[in-house]
C-alpha positions in Angstrom: 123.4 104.4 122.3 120.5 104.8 124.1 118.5 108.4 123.9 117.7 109.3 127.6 114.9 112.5 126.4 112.1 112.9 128.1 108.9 111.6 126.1 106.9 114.4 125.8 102.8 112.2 126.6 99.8 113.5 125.2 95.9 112.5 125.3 93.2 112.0 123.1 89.9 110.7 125.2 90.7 112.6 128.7 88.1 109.8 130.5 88.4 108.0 133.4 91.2 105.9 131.9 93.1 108.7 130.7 93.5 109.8 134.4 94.4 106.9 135.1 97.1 107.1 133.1 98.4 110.2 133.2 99.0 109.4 137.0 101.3 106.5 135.4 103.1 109.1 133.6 103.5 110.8 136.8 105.2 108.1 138.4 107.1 107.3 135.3 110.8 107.6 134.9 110.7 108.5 131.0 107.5 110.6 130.4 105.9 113.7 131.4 102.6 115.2 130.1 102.6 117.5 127.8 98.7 118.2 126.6 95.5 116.6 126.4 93.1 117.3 123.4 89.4 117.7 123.9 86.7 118.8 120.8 85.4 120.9 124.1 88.0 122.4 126.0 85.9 125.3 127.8 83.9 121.9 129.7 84.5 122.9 133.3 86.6 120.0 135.1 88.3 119.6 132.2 91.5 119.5 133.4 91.4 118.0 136.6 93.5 114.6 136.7 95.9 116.4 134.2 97.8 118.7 136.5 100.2 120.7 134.1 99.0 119.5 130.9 98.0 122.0 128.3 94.2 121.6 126.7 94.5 122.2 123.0 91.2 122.7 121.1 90.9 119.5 118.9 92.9 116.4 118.0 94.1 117.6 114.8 96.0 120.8 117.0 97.6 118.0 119.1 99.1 115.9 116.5 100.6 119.4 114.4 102.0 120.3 118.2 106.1 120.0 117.9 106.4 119.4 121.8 104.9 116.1 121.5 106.4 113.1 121.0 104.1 110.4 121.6 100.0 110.0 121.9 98.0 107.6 124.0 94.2 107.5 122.8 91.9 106.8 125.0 88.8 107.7 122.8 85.7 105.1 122.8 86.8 101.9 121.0 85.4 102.9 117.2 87.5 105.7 116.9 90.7 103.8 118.2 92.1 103.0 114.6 91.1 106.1 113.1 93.5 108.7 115.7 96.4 106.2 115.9 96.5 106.0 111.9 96.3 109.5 112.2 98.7 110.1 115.0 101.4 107.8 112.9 100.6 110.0 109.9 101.9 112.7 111.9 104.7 111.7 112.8 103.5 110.9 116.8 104.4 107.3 118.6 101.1 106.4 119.8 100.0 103.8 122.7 96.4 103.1 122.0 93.8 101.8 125.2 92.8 98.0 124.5 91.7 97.2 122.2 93.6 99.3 119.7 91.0 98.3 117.4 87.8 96.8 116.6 89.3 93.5 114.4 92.5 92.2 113.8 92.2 93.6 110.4 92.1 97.0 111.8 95.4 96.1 114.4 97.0 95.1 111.7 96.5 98.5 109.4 97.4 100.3 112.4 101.0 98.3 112.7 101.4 98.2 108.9 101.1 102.2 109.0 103.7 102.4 112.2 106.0 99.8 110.3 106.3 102.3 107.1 106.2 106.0 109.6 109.2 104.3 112.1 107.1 105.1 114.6 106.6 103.1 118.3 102.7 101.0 118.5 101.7 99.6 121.3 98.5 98.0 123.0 97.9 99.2 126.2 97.6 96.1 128.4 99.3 97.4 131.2 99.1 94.2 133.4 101.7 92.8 130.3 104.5 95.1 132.1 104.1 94.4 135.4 107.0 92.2 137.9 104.7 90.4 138.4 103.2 89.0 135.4 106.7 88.2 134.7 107.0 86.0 138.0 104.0 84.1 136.9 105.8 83.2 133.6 109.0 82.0 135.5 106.5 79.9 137.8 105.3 77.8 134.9 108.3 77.6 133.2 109.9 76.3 136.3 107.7 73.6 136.8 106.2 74.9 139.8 103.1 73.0 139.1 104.0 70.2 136.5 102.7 70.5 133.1 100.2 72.7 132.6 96.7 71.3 131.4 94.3 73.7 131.9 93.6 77.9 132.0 90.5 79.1 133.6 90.1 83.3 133.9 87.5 85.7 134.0 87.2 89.1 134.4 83.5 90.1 135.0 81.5 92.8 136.9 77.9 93.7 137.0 77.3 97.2 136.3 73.6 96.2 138.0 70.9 97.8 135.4 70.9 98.0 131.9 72.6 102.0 130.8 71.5 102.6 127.3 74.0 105.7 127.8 76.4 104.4 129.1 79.4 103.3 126.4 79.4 100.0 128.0 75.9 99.0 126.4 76.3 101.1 123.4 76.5 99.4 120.2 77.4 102.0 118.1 80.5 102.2 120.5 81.2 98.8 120.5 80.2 98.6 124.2 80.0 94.4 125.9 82.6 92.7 128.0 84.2 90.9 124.9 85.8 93.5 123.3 86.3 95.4 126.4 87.5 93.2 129.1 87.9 90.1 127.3 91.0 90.6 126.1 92.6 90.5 129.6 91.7 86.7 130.1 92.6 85.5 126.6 95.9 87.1 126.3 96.8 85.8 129.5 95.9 82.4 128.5 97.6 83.1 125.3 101.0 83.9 126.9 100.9 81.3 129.8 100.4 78.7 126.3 103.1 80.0 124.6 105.2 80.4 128.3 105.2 76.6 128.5 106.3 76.3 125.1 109.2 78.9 125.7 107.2 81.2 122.9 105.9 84.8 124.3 102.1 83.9 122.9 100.7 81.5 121.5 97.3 81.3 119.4 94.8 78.8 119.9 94.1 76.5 117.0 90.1 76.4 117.9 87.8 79.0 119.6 84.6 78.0 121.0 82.5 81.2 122.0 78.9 81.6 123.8 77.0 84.2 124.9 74.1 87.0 126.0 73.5 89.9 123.5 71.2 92.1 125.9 68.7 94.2 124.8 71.0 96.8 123.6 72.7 94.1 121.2 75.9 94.2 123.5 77.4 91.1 124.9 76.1 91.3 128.6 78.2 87.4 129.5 80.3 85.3 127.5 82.3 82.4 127.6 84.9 80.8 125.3 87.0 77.7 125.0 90.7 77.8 123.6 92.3 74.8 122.3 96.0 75.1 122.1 97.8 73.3 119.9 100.1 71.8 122.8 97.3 70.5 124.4 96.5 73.2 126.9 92.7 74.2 127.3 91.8 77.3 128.3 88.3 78.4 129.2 87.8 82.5 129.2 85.2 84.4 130.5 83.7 88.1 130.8 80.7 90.1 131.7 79.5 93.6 132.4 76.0 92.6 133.8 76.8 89.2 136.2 80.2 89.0 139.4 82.5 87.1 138.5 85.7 85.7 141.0 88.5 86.9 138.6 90.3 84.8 139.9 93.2 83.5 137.1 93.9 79.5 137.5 96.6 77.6 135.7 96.2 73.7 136.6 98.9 71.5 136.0 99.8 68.0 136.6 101.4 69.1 140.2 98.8 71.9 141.7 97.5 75.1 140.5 98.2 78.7 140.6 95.6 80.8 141.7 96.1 84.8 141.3 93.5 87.4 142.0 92.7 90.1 139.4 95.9 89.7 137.7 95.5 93.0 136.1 95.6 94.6 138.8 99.0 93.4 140.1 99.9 94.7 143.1 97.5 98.1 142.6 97.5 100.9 140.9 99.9 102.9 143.1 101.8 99.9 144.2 101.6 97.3 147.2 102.0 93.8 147.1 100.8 91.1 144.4 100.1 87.7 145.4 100.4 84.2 143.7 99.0 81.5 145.5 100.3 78.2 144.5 98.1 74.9 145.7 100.0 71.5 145.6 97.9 68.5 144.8 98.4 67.4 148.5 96.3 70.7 149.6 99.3 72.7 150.9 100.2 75.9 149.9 102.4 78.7 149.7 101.9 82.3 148.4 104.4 84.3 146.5 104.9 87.8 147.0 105.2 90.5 144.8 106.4 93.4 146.4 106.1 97.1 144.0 106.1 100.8 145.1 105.6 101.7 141.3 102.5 102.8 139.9 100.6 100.3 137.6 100.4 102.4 134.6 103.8 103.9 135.0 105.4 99.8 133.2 103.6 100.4 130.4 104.8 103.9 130.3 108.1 103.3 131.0 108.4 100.1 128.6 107.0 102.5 125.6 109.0 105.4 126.6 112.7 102.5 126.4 111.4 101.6 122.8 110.9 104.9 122.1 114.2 105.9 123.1 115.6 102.8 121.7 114.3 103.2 118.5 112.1 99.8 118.7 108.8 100.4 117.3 107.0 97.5 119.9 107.3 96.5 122.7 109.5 93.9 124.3 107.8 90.8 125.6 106.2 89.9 128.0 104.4 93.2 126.8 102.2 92.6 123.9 104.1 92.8 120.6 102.5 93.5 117.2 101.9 90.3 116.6 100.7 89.1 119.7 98.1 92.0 119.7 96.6 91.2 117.1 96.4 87.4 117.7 94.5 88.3 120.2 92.5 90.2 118.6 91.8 87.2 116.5 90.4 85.3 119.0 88.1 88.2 120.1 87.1 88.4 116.5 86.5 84.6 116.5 84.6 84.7 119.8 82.4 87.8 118.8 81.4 86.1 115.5 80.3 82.1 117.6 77.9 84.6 119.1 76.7 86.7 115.9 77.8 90.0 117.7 78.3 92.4 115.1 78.7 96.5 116.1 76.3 99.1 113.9 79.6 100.9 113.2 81.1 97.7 111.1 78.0 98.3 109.3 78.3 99.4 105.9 75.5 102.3 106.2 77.4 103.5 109.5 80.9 102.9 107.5 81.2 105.2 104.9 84.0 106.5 105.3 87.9 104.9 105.1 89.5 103.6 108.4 90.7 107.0 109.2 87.5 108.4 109.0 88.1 110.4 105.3 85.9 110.1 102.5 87.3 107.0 100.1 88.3 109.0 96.5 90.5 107.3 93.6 94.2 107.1 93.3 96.4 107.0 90.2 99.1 105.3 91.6 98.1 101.7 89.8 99.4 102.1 86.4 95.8 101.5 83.8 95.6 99.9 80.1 93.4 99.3 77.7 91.5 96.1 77.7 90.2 94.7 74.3 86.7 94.3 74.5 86.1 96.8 77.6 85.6 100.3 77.1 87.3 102.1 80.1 91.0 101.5 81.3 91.6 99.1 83.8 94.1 98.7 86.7 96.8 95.9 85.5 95.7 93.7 88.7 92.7 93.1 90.1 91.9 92.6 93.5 90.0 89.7 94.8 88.5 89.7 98.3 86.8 86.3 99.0 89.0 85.2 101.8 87.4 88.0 103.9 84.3 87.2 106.7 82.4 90.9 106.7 82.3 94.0 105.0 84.0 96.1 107.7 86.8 93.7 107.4 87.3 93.5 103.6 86.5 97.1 103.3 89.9 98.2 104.7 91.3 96.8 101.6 88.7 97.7 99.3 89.4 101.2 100.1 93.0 100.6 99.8 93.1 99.2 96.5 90.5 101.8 95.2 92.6 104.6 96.7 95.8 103.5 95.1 94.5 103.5 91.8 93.1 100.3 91.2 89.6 99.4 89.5 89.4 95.8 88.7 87.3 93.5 91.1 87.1 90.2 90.8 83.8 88.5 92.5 82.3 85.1 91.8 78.6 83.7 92.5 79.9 81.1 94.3 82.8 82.7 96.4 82.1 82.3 100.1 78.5 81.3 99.4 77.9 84.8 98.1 79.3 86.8 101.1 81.8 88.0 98.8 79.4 89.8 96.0 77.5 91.0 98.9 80.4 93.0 100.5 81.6 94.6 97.2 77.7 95.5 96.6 77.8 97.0 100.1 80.9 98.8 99.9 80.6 100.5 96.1 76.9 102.0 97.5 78.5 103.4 100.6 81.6 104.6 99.1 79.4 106.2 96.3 81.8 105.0 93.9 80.7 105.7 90.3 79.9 102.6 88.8 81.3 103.7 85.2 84.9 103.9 87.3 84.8 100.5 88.1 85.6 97.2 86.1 83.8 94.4 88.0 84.3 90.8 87.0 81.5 88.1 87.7 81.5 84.6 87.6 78.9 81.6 87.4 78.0 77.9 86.6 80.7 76.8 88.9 80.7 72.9 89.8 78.8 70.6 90.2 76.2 73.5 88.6 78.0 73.3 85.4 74.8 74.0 82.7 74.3 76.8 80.8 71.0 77.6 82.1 72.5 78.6 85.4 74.7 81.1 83.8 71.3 83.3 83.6 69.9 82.6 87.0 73.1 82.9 88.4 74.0 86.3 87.2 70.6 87.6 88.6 71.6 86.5 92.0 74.7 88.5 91.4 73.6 91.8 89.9 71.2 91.2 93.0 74.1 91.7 95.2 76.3 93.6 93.7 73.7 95.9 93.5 74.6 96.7 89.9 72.7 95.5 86.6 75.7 94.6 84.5 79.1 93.5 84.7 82.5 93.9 82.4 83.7 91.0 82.3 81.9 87.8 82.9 83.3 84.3 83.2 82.0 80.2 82.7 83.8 79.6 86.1 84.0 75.3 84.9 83.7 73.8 82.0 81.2 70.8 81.2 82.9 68.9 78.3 79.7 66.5 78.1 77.5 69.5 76.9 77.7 70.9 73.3 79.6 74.0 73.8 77.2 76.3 71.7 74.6 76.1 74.7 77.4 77.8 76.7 77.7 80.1 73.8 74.0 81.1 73.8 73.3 81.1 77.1 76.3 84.1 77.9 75.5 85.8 74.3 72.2 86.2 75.5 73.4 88.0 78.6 75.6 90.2 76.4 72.2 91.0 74.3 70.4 91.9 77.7 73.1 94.4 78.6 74.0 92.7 81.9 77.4 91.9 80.6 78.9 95.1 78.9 82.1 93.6 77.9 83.8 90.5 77.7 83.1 87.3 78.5 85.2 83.8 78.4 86.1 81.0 80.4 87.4 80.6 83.8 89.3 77.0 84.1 88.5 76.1 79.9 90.7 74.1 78.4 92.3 75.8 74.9 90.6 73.1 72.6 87.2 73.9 74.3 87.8 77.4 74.4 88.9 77.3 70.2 85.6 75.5 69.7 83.5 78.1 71.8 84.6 80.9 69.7 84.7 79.2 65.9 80.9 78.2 66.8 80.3 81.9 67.6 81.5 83.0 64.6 80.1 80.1 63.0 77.0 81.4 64.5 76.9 85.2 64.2 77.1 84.8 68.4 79.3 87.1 70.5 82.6 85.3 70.7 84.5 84.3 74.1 86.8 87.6 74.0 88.5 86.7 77.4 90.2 83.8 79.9 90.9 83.2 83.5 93.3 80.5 84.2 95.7 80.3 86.0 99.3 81.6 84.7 102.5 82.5 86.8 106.4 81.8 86.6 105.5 78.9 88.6 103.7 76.1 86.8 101.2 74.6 88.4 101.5 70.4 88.2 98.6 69.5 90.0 94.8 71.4 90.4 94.7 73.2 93.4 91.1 72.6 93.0 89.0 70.0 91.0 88.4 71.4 87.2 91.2 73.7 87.9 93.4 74.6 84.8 96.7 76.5 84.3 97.5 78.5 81.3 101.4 78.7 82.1 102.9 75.9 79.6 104.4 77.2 76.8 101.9 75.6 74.5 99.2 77.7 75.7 102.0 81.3 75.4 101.8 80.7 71.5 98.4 80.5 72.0 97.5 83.7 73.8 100.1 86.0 71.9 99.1 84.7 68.7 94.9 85.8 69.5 95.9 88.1 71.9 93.5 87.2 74.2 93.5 88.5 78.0 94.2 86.1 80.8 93.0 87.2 84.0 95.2 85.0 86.0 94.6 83.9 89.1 96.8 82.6 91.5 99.8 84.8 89.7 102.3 84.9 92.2 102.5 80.9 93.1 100.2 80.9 96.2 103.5 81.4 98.6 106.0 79.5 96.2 108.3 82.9 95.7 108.2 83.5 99.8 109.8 81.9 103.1 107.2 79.5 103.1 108.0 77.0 99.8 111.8 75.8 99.5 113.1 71.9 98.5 113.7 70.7 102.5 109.9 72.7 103.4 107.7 69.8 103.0 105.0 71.2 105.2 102.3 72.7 103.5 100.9 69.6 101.2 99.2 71.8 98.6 102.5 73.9 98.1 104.9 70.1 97.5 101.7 68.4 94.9 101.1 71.9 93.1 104.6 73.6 92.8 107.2 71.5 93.4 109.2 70.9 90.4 112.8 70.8 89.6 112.0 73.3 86.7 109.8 75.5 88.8 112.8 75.6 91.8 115.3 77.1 89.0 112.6 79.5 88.0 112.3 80.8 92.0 116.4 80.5 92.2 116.6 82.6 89.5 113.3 84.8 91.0 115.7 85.4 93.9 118.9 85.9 92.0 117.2 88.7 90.1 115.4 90.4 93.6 118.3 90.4 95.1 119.9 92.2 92.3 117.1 94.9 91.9 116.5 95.0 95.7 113.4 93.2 95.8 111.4 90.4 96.7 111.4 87.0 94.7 107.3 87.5 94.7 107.4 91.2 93.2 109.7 88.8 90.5 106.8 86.8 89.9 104.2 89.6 89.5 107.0 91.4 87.1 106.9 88.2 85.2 103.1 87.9 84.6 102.8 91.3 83.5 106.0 91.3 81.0 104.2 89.1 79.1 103.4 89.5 75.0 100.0 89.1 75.6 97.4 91.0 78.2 97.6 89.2 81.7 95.3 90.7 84.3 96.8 88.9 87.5 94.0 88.5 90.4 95.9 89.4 93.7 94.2 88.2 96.7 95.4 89.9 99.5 95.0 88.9 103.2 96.0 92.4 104.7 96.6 96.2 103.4 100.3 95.4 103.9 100.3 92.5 101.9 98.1 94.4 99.5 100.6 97.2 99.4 103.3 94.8 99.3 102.3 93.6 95.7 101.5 97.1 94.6 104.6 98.2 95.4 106.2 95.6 92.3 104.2 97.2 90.0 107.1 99.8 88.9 109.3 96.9 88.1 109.5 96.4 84.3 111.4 93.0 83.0 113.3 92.7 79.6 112.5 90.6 77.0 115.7 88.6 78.1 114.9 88.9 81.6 111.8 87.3 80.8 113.3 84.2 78.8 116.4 83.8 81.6 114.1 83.7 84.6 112.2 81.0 82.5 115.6 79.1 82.4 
């Protein structure tokens, strides 16, 4: 049964857009204005544009106020994830001012936090709501102009001369039309795509970005290209310094649509909306959309339904969690063709967590002991290369750090050494002691398999992890044609020099080469290999992922490890998507999931995976981190998360402990 209470609206940011708003509340059918928050609330003018709302002295006051029910944040952009993370925290719905974050990253911690709080998050693109957005869906999918081939929309002003003051050309506020008005074009583009297809979005396949960085290092003009997967092109546009028509055009095989400032609908306190539809014989006719409601009042009235309806997003053709942060992708996408980066993604203006706290450690990870490592160590460790900055990896750097866990895993090859850099960058601006901290390196990947790389390598490392040692340090390939004592040497000389202060071993060694690495160490009076990184999980792997690529999962190499006890830190642990939706016998899509996983043994082993999640509650995957880590030897798996939900996702298995005979049935 629907809950017909009056949502009680407050405001963070009372700017221009905030008015705005708060006339849409107004005019709203489900919402009413309760208070608006300000850090300065004796600033005469204050209040005007918020007749009858109370001014509370700070943000924090307004989120611990019981008479509100939901927030709308309308700070400057940076700030944008920090209040609505808070604002969920609290226990407040929240509608945050496009975009709701810098990165899709960010969107998604935002959703992930309103997922877990069952609270309503929303984007506020408040064309989305509008009749008449909605008629222009039912155009194209009527046919109205054929097939649709092409997207053209801008929306572009010129704000005349350069305002170092004004938000709009401040970096440090992520000022430029991209992130500010560029969403309007590309998530139009992105739901007329995903209109033809009968879809409520859909994401390009290819972004092709250009652009002006002024003199402030804002985007002053840019342009993209989106190819769609069905064919559809769609060319984007936006500017703060040059005019542009804003006109939105959708071409098809039978005429065009042509619709003025489509965000704009029929105005902000109602009138009449037009779509002009052009046949390819040159005739026309134009489709009216009559509205006496106020603009902002839909997307007030859409979040104040959910609300009330317990959904936590909105319905489309409003912009769903997903769909806001696919579009968010492209921006992200766009921003990086033209190397615009904002100071605050910086890690010496970022150092602080997403919500704007200082990053401390957490003792939720459960930590053992380690042979050959002198401080405990999370049982997983977290590995990061998939990720493109450090403001973007950082979100689950924190995370990982602040749940407990200590284990990094880096590599001098991983994303040409982007990846070392980040982690460099974020344990100097997070001041994390480095003593807390058990950082695995790697080197002398392929075709760079020689032990006098291993040296060279490592100082290019250290160099950007901005460390002089690490704990654990691995041969990332093996290089069967050269005596393995030079290998031996070569990383006993770096244990010698201090810069490994641990363990090191081999990442992708076979056992025989790995046997004859340490009995020549012994042999020798070297440090012995003390450690391995293969990969191991309940799914075996039949074919290399990658070239040189070995797995440690056979039973062959069990005796092998429990009888020396040596520590695996496993990559790969939980199949690479075998124990999720994805893998199943009829899904024959993704190619490296059918030649690396697919096995008649390996499908019992996920059968029984979701037999025994399904008995505990679970998930097959948290299964198949439960296996690695019920093992009779030390397995350190490497989880690479994409997102702080997935992240928290595989933490969250960590409290499942499997039997001895759980162990050897799931292994049917």
């Amino acid at each position: 049964m629907t809950n017909m209470k009056t949502i009680g609206w407050s405001i963070i940011g009372p700017g221009s857009i905030a008015k705005t708003f708060a006339a849409g509340i107004a005019h709203s059918r489900t919402g009413k204005l309760v208070a608006i928050a300000s850090r300065n609330p004796s600033r005469p003018g204050l209040g005007d544009g918020f007749p009858g709302a109370r001014i509370v002295d700070g943000y924090e006051a307004l989120l611990a106020d019981p008479e509100i029910d939901a927030v709308y944040i309308a700070t400057p952009h940076p700030s944008h994830a920090e209040w609505a993370i808070k604002a969920i925290r609290a226990g407040k719905h929240v509608l945050v001012e496009k975009p709701i974050a810098l990165s899709a990253y960010e969107a998604d911690a935002i959703y992930h936090e309103a997922r877990k709080a069952g609270v309503f998050a929303g984007e506020a693109f408040m064309y989305r709501l509008h009749p008449q957005t909605e008629k222009i869906v039912d155009l194209v999918q009527s046919g109205a102009i054929g097939a649709v081939h092409l997207i053209k929309s801008s929306f572009g002003f010129d704000m005349g001369t350069v305002r170092p003051d004004h938000r709009l050309f401040s970096n440090a506020l992520a000022g430029g039309g991209i992130l500010d008005v560029g969403g309007y074009p590309v998530s139009m583009a992105r739901l007329i795509a995903g209109a033809v297809e009968n879809k409520p979005f859909l994401d390009p396949v290819k972004v092709v970005g250009a652009g002006r960085l002024g003199e402030t290092g804002v985007d002053e003009w840019a342009s993209a290209v989106l190819q769609f997967e069905n064919g559809i092109v769609a060319e984007v546009s936006c500017s703060i310094m040059a005019q542009q028509d804003n006109v939105l055009r959708i071409i098809g095989s039978k005429g065009r649509i042509e619709v003025a400032d489509f965000w704009f609908a029929s105005g902000h306190e109602g009138g009449t909306g037009r779509i002009e539809i052009i046949h390819k014989d040159g005739s026309r006719n134009t489709v009216e959309v009559v509205e006496d409601r106020w603009l902002y009042s839909f997307e007030v009235d859409a979040a104040g339904d959910a609300i009330r309806a317990g959904r936590q997003e909105f319905d489309a053709p409003g912009m769903s969690w997903a769909d806001s942060i696919g579009n968010l992708r492209v921006l992200d996408r766009w921003r990086s063709s033209i190397n615009l980066e904002y100071g605050i993604e910086k890690p010496d203006q970022r150092p602080f967590n997403i919500r704007g706290e200082t990053v401390r450690p957490g003792t939720g990870v459960p930590r053992r002991q380690i042979p050959g490592i002198d401080k405990p160590a999370s049982v997983v460790a977290l590995g990061f290369e998939f990720f493109p900055n450090f403001a973007a990896a950082s979100l689950t750097l924190d995370a990982f750090y602040e749940a407990g866990g200590n284990v990094f895993d880096t590599a001098w090859i991983y994303n040409n050494g982007i990846t070392e850099r980040i982690f460099g960058e974020w344990l100097t601006s997070r001041k994390v002691p480095r003593e807390d901290v058990v950082l695995i390196g790697k080197g002398a990947h392929s075709p760079l398999v020689y032990p006098d790389r291993i040296g060279k390598q490592l100082s290019q490392s250290l160099e950007r992890l901005k460390t002089d040692y690490v704990d654990a340090y691995f041969m990332h390939r093996d290089n069967p044609e050269i005596p393995v004592g030079e290998f031996v040497d070569a990383m006993d000389a770096e244990v010698r020099a201090g810069r490994i202060r641990g363990i090191f071993g081999g990442s992708n060694w076979s056992r025989a080469r790995l046997q004859e690495a340490i009995d020549y160490a012994h042999a020798n009076g070297k440090t012995a290999p003390a450690a391995l990184s293969n990969n191991f999980s309940l799914a075996e792997m039949l074919d290399p992922i990658w070239a040189g690529c070995v797995a440690a999962s056979d039973d062959e190499w069990k005796i092998w490890l429990s009888e020396r006890q040596i520590p695996n830190f496993a990559w790969s642990s939980q199949g690479r998507g075998f124990f999720t939706e994805r893998a199943g016998r009829e899904k024959t899509e993704d190619e490296e999931l059918v030649r690396c996983w697919y096995s008649d043994r390996n499908f019992e082993r996920r059968e029984r995976a979701i037999e025994l999640a399904n008995r505990l509650g679970r998930k097959p995957i948290h299964i198949a981190l439960a296996y690695v880590l019920a093992q009779p030897f030390p397995v350190i798996p490497l989880i690479g998360p994409r997102t702080v939900a997935e992240l928290e996702d595989s933490l969250s298995a960590l409290d499942i402990r499997l039997t001895a005979d759980e162990v050897r049935w799931i292994e049917a």
